[in-house]
N, C-alpha and C positions, 0 to 999 in steps of 0.2 A: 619385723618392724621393731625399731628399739623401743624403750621404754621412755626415753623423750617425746616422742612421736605417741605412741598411745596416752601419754597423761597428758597431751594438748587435745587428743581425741576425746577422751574423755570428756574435758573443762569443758570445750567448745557444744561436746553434746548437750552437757547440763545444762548450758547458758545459752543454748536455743530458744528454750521455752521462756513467754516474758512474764508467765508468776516466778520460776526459778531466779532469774535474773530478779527481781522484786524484791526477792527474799536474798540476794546476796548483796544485791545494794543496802536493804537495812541490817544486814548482820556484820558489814563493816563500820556501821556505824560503833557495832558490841554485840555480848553475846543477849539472845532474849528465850522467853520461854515459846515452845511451840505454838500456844493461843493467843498470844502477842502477835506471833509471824504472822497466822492462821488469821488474825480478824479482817484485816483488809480486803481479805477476797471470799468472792458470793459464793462458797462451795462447801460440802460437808467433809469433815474433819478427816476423812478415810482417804478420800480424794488431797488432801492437800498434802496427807503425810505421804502418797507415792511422787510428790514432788520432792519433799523432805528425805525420800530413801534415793530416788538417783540424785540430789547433790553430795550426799555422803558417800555412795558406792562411786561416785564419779571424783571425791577425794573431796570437791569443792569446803566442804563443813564438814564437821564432828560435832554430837551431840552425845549430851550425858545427862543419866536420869538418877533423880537425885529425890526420895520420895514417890510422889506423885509428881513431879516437874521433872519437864524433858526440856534442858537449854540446849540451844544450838548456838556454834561459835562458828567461825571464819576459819579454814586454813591458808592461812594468808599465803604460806609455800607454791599450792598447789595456782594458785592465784597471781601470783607472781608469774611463774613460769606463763602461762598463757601471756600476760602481759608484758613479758619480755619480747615472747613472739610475735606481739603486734607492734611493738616498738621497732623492730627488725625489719618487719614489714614497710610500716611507715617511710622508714628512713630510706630501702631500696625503690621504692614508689619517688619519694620526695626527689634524687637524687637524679631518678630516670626523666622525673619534671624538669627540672636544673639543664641536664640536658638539651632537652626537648627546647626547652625556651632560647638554651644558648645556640642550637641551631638553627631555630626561627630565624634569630636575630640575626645571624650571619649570613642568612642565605637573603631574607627579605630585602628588596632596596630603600635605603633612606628615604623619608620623606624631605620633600624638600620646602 
């Protein structure tokens, strides 16, 4: 399998889950600290960071601990490429619609 194909395996794993996804919605907003991320959701801090470890081993973010503060940022790269891939998606689905309509239309008889 190339390496295109495993780092959309990857994305798509991370962004299964919908706290991951939660947490990649608000870090495109910016980078924030892990108890920032963390407050939203009804869960103890152990638990949220094994969320926080497969977005990062899954490429999604990168985090750096600076002190006693862990920020986590976006990698927008890794993010991109998925979103390419549903764009591509999109457009062959749309396309195969296009289609589908233009052969309706030709086979079905006018109303009159």
């Amino acid at each position: 399998m190339d390496n295109h194909q495993l780092a959309l395996d990857s994305a798509f794993h991370a962004l299964a889950d919908p706290t991951r996804r939660a947490v990649v919605g608000r870090l495109v907003r910016g980078p924030a600290a892990v108890t920032e991320l963390a407050s939203p959701f009804a869960m103890a801090l152990p638990s949220f960071m094994k969320h926080l470890r497969v977005l990062e081993k899954d490429g999604l973010i990168r985090s750096e601990k600076i002190g006693r503060i862990r920020t986590c940022r976006i990698d927008a790269e890794r993010l991109a490429a998925a979103e390419s891939w549903l764009s591509e998606q999109r457009e062959i689905w749309r396309s195969r619609a296009d289609r589908l309509a233009d052969f309706a239309e030709t086979q079905m008889p006018e109303e009159q």
